[in-house]
PASEBA-1860 file (N, C-alpha, C; in nm, 3 decimals):
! residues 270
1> XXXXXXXX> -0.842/-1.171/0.463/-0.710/-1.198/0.407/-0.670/-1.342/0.437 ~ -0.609/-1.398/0.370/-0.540/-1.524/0.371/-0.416/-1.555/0.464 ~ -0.340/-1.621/0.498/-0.194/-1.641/0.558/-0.128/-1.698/0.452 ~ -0.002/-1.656/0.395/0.072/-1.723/0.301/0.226/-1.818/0.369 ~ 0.198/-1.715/0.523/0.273/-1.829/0.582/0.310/-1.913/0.689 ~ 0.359/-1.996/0.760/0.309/-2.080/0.891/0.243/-1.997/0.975 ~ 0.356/-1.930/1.024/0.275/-1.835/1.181/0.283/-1.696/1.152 ~ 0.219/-1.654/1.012/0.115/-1.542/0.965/0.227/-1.416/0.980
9> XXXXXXXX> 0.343/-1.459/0.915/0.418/-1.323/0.909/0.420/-1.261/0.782 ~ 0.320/-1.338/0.689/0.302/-1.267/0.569/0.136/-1.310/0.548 ~ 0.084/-1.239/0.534/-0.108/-1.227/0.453/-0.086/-1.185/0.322 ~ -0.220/-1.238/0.261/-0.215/-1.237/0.125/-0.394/-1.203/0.098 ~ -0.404/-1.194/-0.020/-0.547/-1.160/-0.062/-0.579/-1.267/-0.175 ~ -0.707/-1.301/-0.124/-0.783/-1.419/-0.248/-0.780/-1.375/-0.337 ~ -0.801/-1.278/-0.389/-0.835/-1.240/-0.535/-0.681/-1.228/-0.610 ~ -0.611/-1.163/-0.590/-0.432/-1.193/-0.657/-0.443/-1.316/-0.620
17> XXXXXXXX> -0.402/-1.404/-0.517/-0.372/-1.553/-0.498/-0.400/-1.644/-0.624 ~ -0.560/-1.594/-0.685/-0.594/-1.723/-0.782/-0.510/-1.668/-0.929 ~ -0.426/-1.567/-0.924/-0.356/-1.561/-0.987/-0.190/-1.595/-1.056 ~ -0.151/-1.714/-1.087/-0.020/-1.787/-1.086/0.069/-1.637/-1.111 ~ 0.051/-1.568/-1.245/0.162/-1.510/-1.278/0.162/-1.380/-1.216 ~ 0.173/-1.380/-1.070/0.180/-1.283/-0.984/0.194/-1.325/-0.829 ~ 0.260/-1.205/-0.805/0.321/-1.276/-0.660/0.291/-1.133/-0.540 ~ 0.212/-1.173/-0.446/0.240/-1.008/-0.354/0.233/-1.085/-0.212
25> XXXXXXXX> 0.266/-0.975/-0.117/0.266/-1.017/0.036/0.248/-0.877/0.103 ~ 0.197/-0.871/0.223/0.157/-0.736/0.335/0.230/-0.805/0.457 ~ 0.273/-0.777/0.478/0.366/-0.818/0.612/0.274/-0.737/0.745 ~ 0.321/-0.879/0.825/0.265/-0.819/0.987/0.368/-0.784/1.097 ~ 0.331/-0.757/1.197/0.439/-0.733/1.353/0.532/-0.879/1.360 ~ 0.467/-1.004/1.264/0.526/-1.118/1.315/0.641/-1.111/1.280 ~ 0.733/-1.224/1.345/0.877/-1.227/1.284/0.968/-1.118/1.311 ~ 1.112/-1.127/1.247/1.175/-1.026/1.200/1.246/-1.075/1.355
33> XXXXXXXX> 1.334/-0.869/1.370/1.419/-0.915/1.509/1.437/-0.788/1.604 ~ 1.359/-0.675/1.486/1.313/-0.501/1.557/1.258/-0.556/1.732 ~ 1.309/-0.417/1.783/1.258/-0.423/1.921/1.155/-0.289/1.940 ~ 1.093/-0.294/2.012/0.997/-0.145/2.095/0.929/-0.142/1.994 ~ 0.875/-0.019/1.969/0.774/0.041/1.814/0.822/-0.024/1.698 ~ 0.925/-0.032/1.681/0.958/-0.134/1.570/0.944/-0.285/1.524 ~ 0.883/-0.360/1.680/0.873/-0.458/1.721/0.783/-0.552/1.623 ~ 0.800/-0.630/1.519/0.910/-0.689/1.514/0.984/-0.756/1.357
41> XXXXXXXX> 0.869/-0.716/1.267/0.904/-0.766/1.156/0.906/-0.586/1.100 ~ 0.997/-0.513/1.073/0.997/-0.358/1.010/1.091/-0.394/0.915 ~ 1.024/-0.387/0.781/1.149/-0.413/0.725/1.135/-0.326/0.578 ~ 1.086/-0.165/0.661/1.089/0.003/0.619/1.242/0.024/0.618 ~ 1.321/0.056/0.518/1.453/0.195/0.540/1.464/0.289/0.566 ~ 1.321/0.337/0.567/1.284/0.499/0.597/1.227/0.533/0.728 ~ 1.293/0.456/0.802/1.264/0.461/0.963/1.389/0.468/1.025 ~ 1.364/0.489/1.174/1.474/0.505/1.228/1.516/0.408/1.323
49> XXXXXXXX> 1.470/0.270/1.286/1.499/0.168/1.305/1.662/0.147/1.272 ~ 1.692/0.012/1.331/1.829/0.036/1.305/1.871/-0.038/1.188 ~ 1.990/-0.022/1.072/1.987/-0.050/0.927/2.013/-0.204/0.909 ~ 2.058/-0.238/1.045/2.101/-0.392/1.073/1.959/-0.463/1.090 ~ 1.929/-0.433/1.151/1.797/-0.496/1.189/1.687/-0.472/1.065 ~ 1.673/-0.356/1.001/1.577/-0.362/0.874/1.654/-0.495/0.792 ~ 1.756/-0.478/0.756/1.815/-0.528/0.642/1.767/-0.706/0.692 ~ 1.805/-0.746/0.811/1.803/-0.869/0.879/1.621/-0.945/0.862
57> XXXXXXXX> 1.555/-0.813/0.865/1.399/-0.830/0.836/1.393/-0.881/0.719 ~ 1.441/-0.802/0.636/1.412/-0.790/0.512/1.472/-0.979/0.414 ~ 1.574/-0.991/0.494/1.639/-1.142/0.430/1.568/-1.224/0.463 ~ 1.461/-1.221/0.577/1.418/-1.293/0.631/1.256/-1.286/0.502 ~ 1.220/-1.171/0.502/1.126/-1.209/0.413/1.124/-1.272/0.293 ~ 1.308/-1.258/0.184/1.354/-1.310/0.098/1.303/-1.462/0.125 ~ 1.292/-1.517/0.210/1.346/-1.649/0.263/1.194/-1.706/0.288 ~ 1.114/-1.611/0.317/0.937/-1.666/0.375/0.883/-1.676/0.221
65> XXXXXXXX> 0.923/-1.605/0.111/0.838/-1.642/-0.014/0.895/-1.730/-0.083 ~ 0.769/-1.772/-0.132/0.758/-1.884/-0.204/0.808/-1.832/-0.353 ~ 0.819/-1.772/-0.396/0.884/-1.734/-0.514/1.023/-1.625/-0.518 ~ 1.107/-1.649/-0.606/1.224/-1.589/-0.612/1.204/-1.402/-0.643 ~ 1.281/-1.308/-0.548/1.235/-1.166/-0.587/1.402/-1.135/-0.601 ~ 1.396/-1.075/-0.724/1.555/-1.034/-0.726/1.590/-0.879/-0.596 ~ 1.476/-0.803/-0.638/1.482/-0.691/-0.543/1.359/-0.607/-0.499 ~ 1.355/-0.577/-0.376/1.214/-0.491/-0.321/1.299/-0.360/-0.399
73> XXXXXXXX> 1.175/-0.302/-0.394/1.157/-0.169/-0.491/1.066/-0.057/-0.384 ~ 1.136/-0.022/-0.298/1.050/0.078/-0.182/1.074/0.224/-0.189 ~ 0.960/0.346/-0.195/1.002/0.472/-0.241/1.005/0.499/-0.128 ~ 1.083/0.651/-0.086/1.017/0.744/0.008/0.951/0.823/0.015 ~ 0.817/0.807/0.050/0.688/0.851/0.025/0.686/0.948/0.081 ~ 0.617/1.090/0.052/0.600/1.215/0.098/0.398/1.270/0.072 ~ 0.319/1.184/0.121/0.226/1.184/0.114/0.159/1.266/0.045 ~ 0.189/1.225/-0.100/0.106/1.371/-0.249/0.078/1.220/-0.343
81> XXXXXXXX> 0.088/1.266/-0.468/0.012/1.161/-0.556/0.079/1.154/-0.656 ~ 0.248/1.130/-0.667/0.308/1.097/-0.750/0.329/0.997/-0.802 ~ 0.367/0.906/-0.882/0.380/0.755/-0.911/0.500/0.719/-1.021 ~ 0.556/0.645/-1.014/0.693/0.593/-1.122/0.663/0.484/-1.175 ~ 0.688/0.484/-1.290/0.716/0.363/-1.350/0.812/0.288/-1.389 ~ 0.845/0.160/-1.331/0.990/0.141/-1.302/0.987/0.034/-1.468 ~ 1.104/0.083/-1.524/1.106/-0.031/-1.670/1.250/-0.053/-1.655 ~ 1.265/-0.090/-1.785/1.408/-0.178/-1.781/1.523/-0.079/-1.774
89> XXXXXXXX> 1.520/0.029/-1.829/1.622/0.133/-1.816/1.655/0.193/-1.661 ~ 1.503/0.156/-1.600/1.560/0.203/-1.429/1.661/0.051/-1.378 ~ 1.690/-0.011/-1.422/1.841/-0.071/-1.389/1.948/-0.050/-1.435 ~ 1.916/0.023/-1.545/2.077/0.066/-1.617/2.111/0.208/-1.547 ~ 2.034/0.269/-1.463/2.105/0.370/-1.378/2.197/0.339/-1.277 ~ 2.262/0.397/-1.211/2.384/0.396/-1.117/2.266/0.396/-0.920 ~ 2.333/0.375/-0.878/2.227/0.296/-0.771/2.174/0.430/-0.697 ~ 2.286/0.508/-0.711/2.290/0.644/-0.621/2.164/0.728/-0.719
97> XXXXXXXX> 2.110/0.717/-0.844/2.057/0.802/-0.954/1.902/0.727/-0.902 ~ 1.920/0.526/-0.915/1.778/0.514/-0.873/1.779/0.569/-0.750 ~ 1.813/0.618/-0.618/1.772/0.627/-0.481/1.683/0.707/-0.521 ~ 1.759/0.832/-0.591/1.682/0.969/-0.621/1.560/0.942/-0.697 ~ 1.547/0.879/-0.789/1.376/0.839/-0.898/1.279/0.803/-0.750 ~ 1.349/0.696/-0.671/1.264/0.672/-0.549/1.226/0.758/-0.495 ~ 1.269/0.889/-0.474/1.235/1.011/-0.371/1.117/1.060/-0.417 ~ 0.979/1.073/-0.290/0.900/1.189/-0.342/0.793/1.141/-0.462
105> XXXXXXXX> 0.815/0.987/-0.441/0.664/0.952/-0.498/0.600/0.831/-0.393 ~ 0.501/0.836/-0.409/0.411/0.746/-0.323/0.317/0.638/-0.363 ~ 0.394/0.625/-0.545/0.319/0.443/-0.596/0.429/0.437/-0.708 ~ 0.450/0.328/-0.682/0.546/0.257/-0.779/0.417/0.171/-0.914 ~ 0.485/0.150/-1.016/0.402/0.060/-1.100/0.532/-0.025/-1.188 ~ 0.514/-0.120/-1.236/0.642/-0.219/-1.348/0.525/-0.328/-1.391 ~ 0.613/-0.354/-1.521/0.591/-0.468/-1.582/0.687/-0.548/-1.646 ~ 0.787/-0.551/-1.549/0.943/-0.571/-1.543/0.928/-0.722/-1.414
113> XXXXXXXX> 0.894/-0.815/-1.483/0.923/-0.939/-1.405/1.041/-0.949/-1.352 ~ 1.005/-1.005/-1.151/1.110/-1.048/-1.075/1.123/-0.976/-0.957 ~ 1.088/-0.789/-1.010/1.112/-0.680/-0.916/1.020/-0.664/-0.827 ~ 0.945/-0.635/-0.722/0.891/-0.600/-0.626/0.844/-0.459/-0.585 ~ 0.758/-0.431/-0.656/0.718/-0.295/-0.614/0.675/-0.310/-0.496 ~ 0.623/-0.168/-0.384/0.592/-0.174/-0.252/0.566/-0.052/-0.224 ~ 0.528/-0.034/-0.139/0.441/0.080/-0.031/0.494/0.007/0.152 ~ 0.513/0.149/0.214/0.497/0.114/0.315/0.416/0.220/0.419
121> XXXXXXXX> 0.336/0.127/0.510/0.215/0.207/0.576/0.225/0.173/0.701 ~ 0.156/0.296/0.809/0.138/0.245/0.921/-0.016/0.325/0.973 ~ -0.147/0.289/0.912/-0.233/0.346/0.896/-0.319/0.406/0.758 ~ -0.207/0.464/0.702/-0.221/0.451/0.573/-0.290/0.338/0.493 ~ -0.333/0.427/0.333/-0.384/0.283/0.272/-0.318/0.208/0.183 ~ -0.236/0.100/0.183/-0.160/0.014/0.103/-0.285/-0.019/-0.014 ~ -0.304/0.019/-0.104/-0.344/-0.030/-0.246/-0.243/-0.150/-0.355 ~ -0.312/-0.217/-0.375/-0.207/-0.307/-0.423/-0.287/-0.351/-0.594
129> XXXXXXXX> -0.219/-0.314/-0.701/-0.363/-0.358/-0.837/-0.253/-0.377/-0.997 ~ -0.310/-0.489/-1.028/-0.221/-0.606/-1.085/-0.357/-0.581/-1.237 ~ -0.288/-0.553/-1.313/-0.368/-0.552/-1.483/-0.343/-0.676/-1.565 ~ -0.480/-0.816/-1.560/-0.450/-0.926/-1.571/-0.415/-0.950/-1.702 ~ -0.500/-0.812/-1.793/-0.420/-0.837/-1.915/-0.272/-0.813/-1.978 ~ -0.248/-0.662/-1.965/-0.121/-0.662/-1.994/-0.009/-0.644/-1.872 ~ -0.039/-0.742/-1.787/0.025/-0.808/-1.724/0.138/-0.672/-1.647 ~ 0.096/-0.590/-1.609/0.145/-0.543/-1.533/0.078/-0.487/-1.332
137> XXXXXXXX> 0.183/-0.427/-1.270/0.129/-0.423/-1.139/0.157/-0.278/-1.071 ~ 0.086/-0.192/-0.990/0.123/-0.115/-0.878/0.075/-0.117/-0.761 ~ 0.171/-0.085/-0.630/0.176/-0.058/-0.530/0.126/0.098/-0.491 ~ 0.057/0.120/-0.418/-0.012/0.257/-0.384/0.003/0.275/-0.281 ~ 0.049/0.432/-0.212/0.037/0.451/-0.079/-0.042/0.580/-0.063 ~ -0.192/0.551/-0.039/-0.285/0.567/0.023/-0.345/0.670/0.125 ~ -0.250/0.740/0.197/-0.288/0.800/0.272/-0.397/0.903/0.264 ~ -0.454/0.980/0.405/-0.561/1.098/0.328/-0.506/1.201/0.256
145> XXXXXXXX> -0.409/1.218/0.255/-0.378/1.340/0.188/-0.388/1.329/0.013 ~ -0.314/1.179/0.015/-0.263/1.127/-0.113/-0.421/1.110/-0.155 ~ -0.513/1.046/-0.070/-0.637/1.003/-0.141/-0.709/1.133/-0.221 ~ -0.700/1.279/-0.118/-0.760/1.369/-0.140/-0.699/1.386/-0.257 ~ -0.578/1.415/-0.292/-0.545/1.401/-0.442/-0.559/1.334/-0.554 ~ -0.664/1.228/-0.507/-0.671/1.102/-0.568/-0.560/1.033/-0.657 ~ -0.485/0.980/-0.571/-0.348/0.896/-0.628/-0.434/0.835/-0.647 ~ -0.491/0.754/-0.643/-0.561/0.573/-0.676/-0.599/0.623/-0.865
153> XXXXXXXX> -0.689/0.727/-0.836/-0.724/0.727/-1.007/-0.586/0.769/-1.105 ~ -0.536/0.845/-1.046/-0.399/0.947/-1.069/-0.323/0.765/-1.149 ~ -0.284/0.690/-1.077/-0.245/0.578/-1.107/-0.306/0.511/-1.216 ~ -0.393/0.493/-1.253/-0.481/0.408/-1.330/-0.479/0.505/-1.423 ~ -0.475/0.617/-1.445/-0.454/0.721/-1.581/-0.295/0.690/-1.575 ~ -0.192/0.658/-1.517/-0.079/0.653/-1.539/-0.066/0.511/-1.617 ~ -0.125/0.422/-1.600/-0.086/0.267/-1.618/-0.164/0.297/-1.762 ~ -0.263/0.344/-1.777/-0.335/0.349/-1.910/-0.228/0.363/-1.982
161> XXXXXXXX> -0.178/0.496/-1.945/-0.038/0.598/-2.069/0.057/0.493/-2.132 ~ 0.102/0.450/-2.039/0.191/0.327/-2.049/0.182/0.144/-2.131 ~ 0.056/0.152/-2.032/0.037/0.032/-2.052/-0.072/-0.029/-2.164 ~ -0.176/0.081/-2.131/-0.290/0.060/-2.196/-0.369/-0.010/-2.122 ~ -0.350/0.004/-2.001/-0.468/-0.023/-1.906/-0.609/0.016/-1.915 ~ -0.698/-0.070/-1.876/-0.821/-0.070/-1.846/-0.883/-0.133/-1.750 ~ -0.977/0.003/-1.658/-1.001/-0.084/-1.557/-1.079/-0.185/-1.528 ~ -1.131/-0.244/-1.592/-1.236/-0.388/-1.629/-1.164/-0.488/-1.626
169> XXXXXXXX> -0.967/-0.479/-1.649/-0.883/-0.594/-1.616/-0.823/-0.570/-1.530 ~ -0.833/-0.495/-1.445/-0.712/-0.455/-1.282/-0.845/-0.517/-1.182 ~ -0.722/-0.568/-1.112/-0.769/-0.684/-0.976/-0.719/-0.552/-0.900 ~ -0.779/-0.559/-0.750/-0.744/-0.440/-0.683/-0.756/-0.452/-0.541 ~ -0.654/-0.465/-0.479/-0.675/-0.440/-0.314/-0.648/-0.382/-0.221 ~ -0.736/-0.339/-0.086/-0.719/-0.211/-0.051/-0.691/-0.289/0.108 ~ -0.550/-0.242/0.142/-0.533/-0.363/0.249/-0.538/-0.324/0.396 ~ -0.471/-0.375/0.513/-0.467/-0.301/0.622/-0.440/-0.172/0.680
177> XXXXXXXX> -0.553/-0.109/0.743/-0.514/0.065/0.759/-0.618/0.124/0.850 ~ -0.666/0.216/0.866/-0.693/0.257/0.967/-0.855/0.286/0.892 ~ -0.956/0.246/1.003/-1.056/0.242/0.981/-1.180/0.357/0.964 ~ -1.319/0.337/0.960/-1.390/0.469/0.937/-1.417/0.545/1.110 ~ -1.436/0.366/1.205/-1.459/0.387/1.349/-1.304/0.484/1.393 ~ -1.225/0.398/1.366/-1.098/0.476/1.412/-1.030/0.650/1.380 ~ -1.051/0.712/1.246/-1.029/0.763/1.192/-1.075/0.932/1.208 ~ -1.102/0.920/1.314/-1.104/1.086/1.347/-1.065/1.203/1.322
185> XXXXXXXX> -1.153/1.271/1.262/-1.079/1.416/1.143/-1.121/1.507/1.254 ~ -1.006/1.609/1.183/-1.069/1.770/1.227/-1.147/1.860/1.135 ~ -1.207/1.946/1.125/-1.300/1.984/1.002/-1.218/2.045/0.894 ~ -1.126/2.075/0.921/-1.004/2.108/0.802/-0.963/2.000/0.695 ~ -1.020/1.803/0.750/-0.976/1.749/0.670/-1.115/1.717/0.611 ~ -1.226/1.713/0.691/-1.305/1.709/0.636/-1.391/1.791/0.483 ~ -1.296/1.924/0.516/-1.334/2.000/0.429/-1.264/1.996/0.288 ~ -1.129/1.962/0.323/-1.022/1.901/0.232/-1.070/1.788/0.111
193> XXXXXXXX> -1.138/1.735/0.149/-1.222/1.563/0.118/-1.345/1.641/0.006 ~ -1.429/1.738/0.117/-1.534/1.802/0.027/-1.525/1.871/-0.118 ~ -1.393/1.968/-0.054/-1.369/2.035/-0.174/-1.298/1.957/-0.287 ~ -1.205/1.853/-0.235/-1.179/1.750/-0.358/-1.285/1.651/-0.424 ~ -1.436/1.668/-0.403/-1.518/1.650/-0.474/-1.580/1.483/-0.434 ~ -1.494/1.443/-0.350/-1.577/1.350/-0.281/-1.736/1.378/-0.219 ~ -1.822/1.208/-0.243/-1.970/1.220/-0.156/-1.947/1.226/-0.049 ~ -1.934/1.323/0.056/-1.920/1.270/0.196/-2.004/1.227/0.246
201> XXXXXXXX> -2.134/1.197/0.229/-2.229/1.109/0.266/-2.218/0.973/0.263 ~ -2.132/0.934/0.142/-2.030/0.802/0.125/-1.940/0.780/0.224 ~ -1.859/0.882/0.246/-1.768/0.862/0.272/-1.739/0.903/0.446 ~ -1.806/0.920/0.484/-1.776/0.983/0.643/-1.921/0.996/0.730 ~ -1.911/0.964/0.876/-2.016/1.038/0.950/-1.979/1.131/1.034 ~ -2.047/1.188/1.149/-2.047/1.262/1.197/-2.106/1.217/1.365 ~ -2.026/1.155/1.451/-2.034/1.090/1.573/-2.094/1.222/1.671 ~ -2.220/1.193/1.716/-2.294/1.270/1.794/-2.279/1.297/1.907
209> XXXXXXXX> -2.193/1.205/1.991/-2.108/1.198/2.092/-2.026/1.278/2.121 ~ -1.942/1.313/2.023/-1.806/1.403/2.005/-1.833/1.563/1.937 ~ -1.909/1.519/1.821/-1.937/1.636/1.730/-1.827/1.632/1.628 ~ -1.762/1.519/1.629/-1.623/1.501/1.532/-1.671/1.403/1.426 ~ -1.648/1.421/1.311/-1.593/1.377/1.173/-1.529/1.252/1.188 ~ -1.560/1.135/1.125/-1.512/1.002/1.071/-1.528/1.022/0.942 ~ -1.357/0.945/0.866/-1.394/0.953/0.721/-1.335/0.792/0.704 ~ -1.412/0.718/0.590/-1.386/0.595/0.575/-1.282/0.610/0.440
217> XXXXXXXX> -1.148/0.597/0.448/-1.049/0.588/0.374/-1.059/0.490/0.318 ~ -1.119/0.354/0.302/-1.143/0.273/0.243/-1.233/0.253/0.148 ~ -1.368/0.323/0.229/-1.480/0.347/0.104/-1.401/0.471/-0.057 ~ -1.352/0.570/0.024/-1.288/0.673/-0.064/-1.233/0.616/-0.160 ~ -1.137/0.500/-0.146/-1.082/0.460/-0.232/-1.097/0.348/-0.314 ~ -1.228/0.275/-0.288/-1.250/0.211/-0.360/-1.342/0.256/-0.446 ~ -1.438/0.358/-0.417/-1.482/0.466/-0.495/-1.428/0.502/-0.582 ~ -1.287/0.563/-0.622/-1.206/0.585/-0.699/-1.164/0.460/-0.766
225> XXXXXXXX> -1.180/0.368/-0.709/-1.107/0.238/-0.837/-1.253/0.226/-0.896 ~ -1.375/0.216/-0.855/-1.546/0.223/-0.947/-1.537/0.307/-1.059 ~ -1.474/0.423/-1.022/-1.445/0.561/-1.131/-1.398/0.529/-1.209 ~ -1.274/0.456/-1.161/-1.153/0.443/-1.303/-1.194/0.315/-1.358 ~ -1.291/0.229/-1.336/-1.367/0.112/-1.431/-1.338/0.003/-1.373 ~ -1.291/-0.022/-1.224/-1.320/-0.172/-1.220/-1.418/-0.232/-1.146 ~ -1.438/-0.310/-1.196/-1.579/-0.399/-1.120/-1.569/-0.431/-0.954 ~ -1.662/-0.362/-0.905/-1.688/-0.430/-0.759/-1.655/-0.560/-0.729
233> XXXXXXXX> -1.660/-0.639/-0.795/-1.632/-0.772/-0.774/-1.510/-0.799/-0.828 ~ -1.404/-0.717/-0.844/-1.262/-0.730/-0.873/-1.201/-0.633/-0.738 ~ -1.263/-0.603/-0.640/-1.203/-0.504/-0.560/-1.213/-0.586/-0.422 ~ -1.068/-0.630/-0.364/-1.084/-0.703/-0.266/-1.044/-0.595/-0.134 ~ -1.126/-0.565/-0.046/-1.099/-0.471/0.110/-1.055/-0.533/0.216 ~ -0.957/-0.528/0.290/-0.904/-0.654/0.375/-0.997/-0.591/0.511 ~ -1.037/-0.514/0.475/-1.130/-0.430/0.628/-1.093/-0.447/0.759 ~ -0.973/-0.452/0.764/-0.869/-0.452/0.880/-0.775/-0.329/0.951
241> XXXXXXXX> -0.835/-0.259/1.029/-0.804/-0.132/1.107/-0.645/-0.142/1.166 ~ -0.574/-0.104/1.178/-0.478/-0.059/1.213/-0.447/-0.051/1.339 ~ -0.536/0.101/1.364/-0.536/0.140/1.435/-0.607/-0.008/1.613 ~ -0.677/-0.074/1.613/-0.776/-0.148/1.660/-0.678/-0.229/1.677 ~ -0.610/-0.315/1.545/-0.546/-0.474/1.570/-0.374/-0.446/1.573 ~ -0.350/-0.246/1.667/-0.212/-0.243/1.667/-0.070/-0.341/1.719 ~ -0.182/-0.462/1.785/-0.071/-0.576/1.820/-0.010/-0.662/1.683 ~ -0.094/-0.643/1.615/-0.061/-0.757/1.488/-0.011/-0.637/1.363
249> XXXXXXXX> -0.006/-0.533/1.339/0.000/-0.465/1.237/0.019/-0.313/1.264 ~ 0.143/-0.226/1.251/0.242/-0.115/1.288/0.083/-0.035/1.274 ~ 0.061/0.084/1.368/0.028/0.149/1.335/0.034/0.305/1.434 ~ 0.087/0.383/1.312/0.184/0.505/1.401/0.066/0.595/1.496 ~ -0.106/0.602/1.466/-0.174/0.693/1.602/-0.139/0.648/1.696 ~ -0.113/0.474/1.693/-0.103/0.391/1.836/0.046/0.397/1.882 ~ 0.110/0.408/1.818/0.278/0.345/1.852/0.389/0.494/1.818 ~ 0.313/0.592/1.749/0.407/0.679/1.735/0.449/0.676/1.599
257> XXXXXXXX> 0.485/0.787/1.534/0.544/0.843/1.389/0.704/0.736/1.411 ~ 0.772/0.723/1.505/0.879/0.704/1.487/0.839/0.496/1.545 ~ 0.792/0.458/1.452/0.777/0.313/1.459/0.769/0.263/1.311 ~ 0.771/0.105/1.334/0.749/0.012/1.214/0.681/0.046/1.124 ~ 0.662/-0.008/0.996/0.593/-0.013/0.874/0.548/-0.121/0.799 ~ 0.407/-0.119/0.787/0.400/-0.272/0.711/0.414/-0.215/0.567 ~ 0.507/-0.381/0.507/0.546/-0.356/0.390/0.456/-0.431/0.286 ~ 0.391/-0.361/0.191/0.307/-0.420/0.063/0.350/-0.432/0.013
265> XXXXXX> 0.366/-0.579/-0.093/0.454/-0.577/-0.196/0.353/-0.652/-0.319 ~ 0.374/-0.603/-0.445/0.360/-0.700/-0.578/0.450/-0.684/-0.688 ~ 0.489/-0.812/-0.758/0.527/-0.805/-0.859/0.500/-0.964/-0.953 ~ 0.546/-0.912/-1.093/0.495/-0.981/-1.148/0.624/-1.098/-1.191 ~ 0.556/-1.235/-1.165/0.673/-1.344/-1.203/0.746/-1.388/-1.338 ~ 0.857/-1.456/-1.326/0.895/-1.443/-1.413/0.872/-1.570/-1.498
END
């Protein structure tokens, strides 16, 4: 991953970067003004962080990009494989009507220049995938559950409907999260994975040490963006564990359910 800014409170990915008419950022622990598990750039609403201090994060990120965002666009994710598509009529609702569209999905998509779609993760997999032709973008949140449902393809049949997507023009990145070393299943999830029709030979080993299950959430899902048609060489992996580099990047096995969130964001400029 790249740094987009002085002292690395925002990373970025080469492959969007060489792209002008698009703008995204993954935020780290840097910055911000959160204390303890929240420590220090959280700038999640759906934590129990305090609303002063998110909000205070959050201006602060207004202020680190280089391009103008009228508004972050963050759901509350309930780890299944729902996705929205935010267009121009989701501003003509009443603010209290969008909270509710936000509830209970776990990927945003627009092609509504200015807005900021997002995901937020702490282990989880932030997917981030921008369609260079018709110029639209979504944010994915990743997790195993969501993967086993395959949100990632689930998405890319959604952007088609809409957009007329194809995956031969989606750029795609699969960003900081918890790794295949780190990632320790019980055979219930392993079996979960099987029966959703994943290779687990791809996708997981089996540590001889323990007798426990590793599944690589990263391979899984980039597997699923191969499926839905995009080129290996359009699929950027920031291969950055979570769990491992929990000083630089929230991650809840290490710090607890009730901590920070890194925030993924893309949208498209205006």
């Amino acid at each position: 991953m790249i740094s987009l800014t002085k002292y690395n409170e925002l990373l970025g990915y080469e492959s969007l970067k060489a792209y002008p008419g698009v703008v995204h950022f993954v935020t780290t622990r840097r910055g911000g003004v959160s204390k303890g598990t929240y420590g220090s750039f959280n700038c999640s609403p759906y934590t129990k962080d305090s609303c002063v201090n998110v909000n205070r994060n959050q201006y602060e990120l207004f202020q680190l990009m280089e391009h103008q965002i009228k508004e972050l666009l963050i759901p509350e994710q309930v780890h299944g494989c729902e996705s929205l598509v935010i267009g121009e009529s989701f501003f003509e609702d009443s603010l209290e009507r969008r909270r509710q569209l936000l509830q209970g999905v776990d990927a945003l998509i627009t092609n509504v220049p200015g807005y900021c779609v997002c995901v937020t993760t702490a282990d989880c997999v932030p997917v981030l995938l921008y369609d260079r032709k018709q110029r639209a973008v979504a944010a994915v949140h990743a997790g195993w559950k969501g993967t086993v449902k395959h949100i990632v393809a689930n998405v890319m049949e959604h952007m088609n409907r809409y957009f007329g997507t194809q995956g031969e023009d989606v750029v795609a990145c699969i960003g900081p999260s918890i790794s295949l070393e780190s990632f320790e299943v019980g055979n219930e999830v392993y079996e979960a994975f099987e029966e959703s029709g994943f290779d687990m030979s791809a996708i997981s080993i089996k540590k001889k040490e323990t007798g426990k299950y590793h599944i690589d959430l990263w391979e899984a899902n980039r597997i699923e963006l191969l499926d839905a048609g995009v080129p290996a060489e359009q699929i950027e992996v920031a291969g950055i564990c979570t769990y491992i580099h929990h000083d630089e990047f929230f991650s809840a096995r290490r710090l607890g359910i009730d901590s920070g969130r890194i925030l993924s964001g893309i949208m498209i400029r205006k």
